[in-house]
N, C-alpha and C positions, 0 to 999 in steps of 0.2 A: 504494500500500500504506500503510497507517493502525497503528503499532504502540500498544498499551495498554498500560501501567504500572498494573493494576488493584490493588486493595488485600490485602494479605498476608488478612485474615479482616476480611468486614465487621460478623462479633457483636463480634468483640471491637474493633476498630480502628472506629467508628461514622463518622466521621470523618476524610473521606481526600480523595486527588486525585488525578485521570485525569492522565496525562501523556502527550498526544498529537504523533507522529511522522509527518511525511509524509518517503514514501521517493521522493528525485526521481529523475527518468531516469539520472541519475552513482550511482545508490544512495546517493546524500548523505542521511541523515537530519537533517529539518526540522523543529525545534519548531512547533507548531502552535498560535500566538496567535491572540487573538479579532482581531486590526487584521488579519494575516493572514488567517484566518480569512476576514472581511466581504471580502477585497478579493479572494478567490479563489474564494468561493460553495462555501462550506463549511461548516456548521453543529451544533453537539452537544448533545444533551442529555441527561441522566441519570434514568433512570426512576424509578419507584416503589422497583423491587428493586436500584438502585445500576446497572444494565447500560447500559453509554453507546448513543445512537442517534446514526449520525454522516450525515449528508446532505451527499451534494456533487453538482453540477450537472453535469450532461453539457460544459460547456462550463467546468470550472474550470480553473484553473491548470495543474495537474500531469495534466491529459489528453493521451493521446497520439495520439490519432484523429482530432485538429480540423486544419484545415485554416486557418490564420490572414487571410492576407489577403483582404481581397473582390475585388480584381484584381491583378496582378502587380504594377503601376506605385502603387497607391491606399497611402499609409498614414495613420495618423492622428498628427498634428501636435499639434492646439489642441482644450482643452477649454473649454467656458465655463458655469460653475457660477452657479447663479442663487439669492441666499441672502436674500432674492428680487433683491436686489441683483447685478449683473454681476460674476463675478471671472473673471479668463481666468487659463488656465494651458497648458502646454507639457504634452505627455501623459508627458514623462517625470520633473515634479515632479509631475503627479498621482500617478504611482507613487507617487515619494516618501513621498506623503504620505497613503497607506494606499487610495486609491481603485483601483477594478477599471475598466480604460479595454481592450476588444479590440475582434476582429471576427472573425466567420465570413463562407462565402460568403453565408452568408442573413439574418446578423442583426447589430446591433451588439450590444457586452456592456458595461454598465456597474453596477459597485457599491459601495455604500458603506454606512456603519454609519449607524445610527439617529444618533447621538451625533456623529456627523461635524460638522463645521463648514459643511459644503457643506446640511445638510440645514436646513429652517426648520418651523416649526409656522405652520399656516394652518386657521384654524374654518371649517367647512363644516357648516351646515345646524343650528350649537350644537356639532360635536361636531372637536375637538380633531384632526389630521393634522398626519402627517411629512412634508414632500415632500423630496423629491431631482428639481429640474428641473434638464437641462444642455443643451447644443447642442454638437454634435461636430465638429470640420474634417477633411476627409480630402483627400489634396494628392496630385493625379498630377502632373509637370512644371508645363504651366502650366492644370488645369483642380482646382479646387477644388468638392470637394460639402458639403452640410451638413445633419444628422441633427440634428433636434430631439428628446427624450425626459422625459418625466415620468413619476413613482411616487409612490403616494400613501398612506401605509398609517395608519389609524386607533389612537388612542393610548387604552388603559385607562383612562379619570376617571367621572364620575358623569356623565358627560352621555351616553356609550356607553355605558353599562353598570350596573346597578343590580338589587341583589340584596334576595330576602326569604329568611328560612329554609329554602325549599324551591325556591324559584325563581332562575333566574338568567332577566337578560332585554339580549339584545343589539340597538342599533340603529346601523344603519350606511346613512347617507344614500344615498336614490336616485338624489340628480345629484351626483356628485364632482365639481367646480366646476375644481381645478387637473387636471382628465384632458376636459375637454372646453375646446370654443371657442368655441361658437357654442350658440344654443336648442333647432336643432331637432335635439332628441336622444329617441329612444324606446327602450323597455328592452325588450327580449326574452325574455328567459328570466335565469331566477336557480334555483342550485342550490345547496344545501346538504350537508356531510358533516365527518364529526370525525378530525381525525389524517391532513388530505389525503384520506380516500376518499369519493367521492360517494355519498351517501345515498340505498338504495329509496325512494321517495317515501312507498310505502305501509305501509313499515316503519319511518316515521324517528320516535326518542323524541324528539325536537324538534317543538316546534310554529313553522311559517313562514308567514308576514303582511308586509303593507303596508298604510302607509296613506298620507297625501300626500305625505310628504317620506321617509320611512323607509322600509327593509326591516328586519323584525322577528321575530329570533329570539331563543325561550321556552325553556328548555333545562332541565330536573328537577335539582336537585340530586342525584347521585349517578347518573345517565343513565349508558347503556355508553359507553365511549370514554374516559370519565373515572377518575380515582382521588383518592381519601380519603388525605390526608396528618396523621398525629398529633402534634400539640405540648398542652405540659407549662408549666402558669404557676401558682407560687404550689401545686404539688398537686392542679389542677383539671386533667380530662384535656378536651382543646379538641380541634377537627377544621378542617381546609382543606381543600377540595375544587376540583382544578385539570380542567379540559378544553380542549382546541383545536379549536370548531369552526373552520368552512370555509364559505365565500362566495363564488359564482362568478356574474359577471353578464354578460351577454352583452345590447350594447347598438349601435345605429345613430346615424353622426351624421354627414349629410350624404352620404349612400353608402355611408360605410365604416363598418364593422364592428370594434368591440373588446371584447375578453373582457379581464377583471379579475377576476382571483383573490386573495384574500388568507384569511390563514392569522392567527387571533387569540386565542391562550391567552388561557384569564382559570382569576384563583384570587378564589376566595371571603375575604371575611373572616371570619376563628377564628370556628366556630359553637361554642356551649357542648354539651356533651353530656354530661346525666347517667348516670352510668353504674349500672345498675338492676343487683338481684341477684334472680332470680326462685326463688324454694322449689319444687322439687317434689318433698320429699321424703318418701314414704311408710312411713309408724310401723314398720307392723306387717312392712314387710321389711330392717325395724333398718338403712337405708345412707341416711345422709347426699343427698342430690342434688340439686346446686344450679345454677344456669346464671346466666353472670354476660356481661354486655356490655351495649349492643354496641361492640365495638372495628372501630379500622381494620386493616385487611390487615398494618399495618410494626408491629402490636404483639406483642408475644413474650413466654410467660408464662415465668417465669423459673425461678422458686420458689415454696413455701407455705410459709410461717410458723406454725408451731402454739406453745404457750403453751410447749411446754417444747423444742423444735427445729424445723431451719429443714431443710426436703428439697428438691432439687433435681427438676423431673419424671421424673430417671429412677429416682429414690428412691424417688418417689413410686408408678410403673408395677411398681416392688420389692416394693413393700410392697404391693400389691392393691390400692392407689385405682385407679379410672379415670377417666383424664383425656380428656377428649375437645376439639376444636376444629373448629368447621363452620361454614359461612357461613349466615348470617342469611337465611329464605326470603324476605323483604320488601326486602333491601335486598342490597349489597356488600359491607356490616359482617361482620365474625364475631362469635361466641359462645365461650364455654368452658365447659365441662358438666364439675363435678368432681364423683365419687361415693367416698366414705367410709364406712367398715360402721362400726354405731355402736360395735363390739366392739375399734377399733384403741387402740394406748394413746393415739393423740396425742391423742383425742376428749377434750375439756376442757371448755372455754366457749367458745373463739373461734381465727377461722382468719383471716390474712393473707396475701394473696394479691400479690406482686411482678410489677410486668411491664415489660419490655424498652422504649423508647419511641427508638429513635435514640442510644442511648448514655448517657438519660436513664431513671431508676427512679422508676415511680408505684406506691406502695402503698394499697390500696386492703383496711378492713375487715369481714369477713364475722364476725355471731355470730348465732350459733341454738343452739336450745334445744328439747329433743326430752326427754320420759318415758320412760325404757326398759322399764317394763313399765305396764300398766295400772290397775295396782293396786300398793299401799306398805304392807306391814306392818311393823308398830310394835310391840314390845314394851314393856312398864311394870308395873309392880307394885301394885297396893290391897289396901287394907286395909277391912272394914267399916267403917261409920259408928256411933260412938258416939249421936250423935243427928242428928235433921233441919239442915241446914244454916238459921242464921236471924239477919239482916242488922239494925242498927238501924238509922236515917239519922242520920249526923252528920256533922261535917266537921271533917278531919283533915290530917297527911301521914303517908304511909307509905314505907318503904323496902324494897323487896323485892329481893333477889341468888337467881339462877340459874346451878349449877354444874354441869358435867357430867362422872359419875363414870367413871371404867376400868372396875370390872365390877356388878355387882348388890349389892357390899356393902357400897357407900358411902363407902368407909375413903379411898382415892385418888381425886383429882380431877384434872383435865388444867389446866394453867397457862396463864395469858394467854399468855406466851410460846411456847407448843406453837401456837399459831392459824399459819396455816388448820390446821383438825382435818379427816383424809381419812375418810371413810363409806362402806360399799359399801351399796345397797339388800339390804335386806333384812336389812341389821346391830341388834342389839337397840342401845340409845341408852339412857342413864340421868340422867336430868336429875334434880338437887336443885332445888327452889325455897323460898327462904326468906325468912319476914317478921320484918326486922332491927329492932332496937330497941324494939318493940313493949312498952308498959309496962300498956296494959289485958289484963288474964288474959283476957276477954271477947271478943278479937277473934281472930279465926282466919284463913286460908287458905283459899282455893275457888277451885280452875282451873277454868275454864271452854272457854275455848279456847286450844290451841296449836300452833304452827307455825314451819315454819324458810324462811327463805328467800336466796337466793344473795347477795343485796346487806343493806346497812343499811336499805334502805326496805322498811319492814314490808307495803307493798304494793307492793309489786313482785312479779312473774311469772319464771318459776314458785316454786310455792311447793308446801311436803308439808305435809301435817296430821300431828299426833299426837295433841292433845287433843281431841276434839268433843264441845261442849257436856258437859263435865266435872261 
């Protein structure tokens, strides 16, 4: 039995720790270290969604269905760990010293950590291996036998492994040098699968190859089996993409037959990922509608930020936005579809979009700019022309100030300090304009064109007309 200490709330607490119990035969509750762990064939790990997967061997420790000795009289004594160097040991400082030493009637059991002292790094073919080799003594009275055994499991560097933005590509040598003895060795069958299950041949998103020293698997970025992990650097949103294929070879050497399985996470390095905001939002049904991603599965939108408050999604579901979240048809990613009627008060200039990332907040901004009607009327006032408007060429300066009144009579004007000035369409507007210090009685005044627009650049978008060609 395996008790969990899971986290009180993983929104809010992002940030936490399994605290793993083995319950033994006495009910004794067992912390469950990674040293324990290795040496009892026990294994954890934590998903995408925080949920532990805990793996333990038919023949670990705390089983109670095994049958220990391989004969009545037989036990085992001496280990001798090979680092490649000779180190003997007594099976009962192996314990000690965190390694897994048993036996059943059919098999011996031996394990240790990656990190173990007993284990050495040996290159095979260019590419980097863990071995763990030992040789076992087992002692009835006066008859001694002895179990030789090796394990060889291949290490993540660039020589196994190397990655393009879409591609992951695994090689894992066809003659495993420390698992064989002799040449004459031929390979049988090789099978592949992700997460331990063996892969339909005819269905596998992997592509599988050889060539003269290799077995060569091509794996798609984002392939089933796998998942999209999101990190936060600097405000840029980055993505990690972790999977465990699987590698089963089955080979002759000398008569006998060995199958070798090995089990090889890999995680990509941080792909950049721009995160796109796409418009699809149609005028003339006055709603906002925008699709923003694409994101990974652990991201969580928080909040929207509008110019004058911040709402929460269920605020927002409140107030008649529709919020939507759907996975992306092309890939594992999601989307977020936010619709807004152009009629709500928050509707401004600009929306801020918050999102969850692990405990971490990436804000991310959205502006758009939309006409609400098709047409802008403008009211103004003329007066006939006294005479033809007529220009002489000369060169000058002039000063000219533009005031804008309260109502049609001129008397009041709105002060610098009144700014920003609010307007609804289709409000009359009263602009003075006037040419300051002007000392020739000969010069006059002619608008020609005029326009207002949202920022200080006179060209910037959007923008309303009031004077046309004046």
């Amino acid at each position: 039995c395996v008790w969990l200490q899971p986290p009180s709330s993983y929104l809010i607490f992002p940030t936490f720790f399994f605290v793993f119990l083995i319950l033994s035969s006495d009910n004794t509750a067992i912390p469950l270290t990674p040293s324990l762990a290795s040496q009892c064939g026990i294994s954890v790990k934590i998903d995408l969604l925080g949920n532990a997967l805990i793996y333990a061997s038919l023949q670990n420790c705390f089983a109670h269905n095994v049958k220990r000795p391989i004969d009545a009289g037989y036990i085992i004594t001496t280990v001798v760990f090979f680092t490649p160097e000779e180190r003997i040991m007594k099976a009962t400082e192996a314990h000690q010293r965190g390694y897994g030493v048993g036996n059943t009637p059919t098999r011996v059991i031996l394990r240790s950590s990656k990190s173990a002292l007993a284990t050495y790094t040996q290159t095979v073919a260019g590419v980097p291996m863990k071995v763990f080799k030992t040789s076992t003594i087992f002692e009835k009275q006066w008859l001694t036998a002895r179990v030789d055994a090796v394990a060889a499991c291949p290490v993540l560097d660039g020589h196994s492994v190397s990655f393009t933005p879409t591609m992951i590509t695994w090689r894992l040598p066809q003659r495993i040098d420390p698992l064989m003895s002799s040449g004459r060795v031929q390979l049988l069958e090789v099978y592949l699968g992700i997460n331990g299950q063996t892969l339909d041949p005819t269905r596998m998103p992997a592509k599988l190859s050889t060539d003269d020293s290799y077995i060569i698997v091509q794996l798609p970025v984002g392939a089933d089996g796998g998942y999209f992990k999101s990190h936060i650097q600097g405000n840029r949103y980055l993505l990690s993409y972790t999977i465990e294929p699987m590698l089963e070879l089955l080979w002759t050497e000398d008569g006998e037959d060995t199958r070798y399985k090995v089990l090889f996470p890999i995680t990509t390095p941080l792909l950049s990922l721009n995160l796109q905001v796409f418009d699809e939002t149609v005028p003339k049904q006055q709603v906002f509608k925008l699709v923003l991603g694409h994101f990974a599965p652990d991201v969580v939108l928080m909040n929207i930020t509008f110019p004058s408050e911040v709402l929460t999604i269920a605020q927002c579901h409140a107030r008649g936005f529709n919020i939507r979240e759907h996975v992306s048809p092309n890939s594992s990613l999601k989307v977020f579809t936010l619709e807004v009627p152009f009629t709500d008060p928050a509707v401004l200039q600009s929306v801020r979009f918050n999102f969850s990332l692990g405990g971490r907040i990436l804000m991310l901004k959205v502006s758009c700019y939309y006409d609400l009607n098709t047409t802008h009327a403008v009211s103004f006032h003329t007066r006939p022309r006294r005479s033809e408007p007529y220009a002489e060429n000369a060169k000058g300066q002039l000063q000219v100030a533009m005031r804008l009144s309260l109502d049609d009579s001129f008397r009041e004007f709105y002060r610098l300090e009144d700014s920003p000035i609010m307007k609804h369409l289709q409000q009359p507007l009263y602009f003075e304009v006037e040419l300051m210090s002007a000392i020739n009685p000969q010069v006059s005044l002619e608008l020609e064109n005029c326009w207002v627009t949202l920022d200080e650049d006179k060209m910037s978008q959007p923008r309303w007309d009031l004077i046309i060609n004046g």
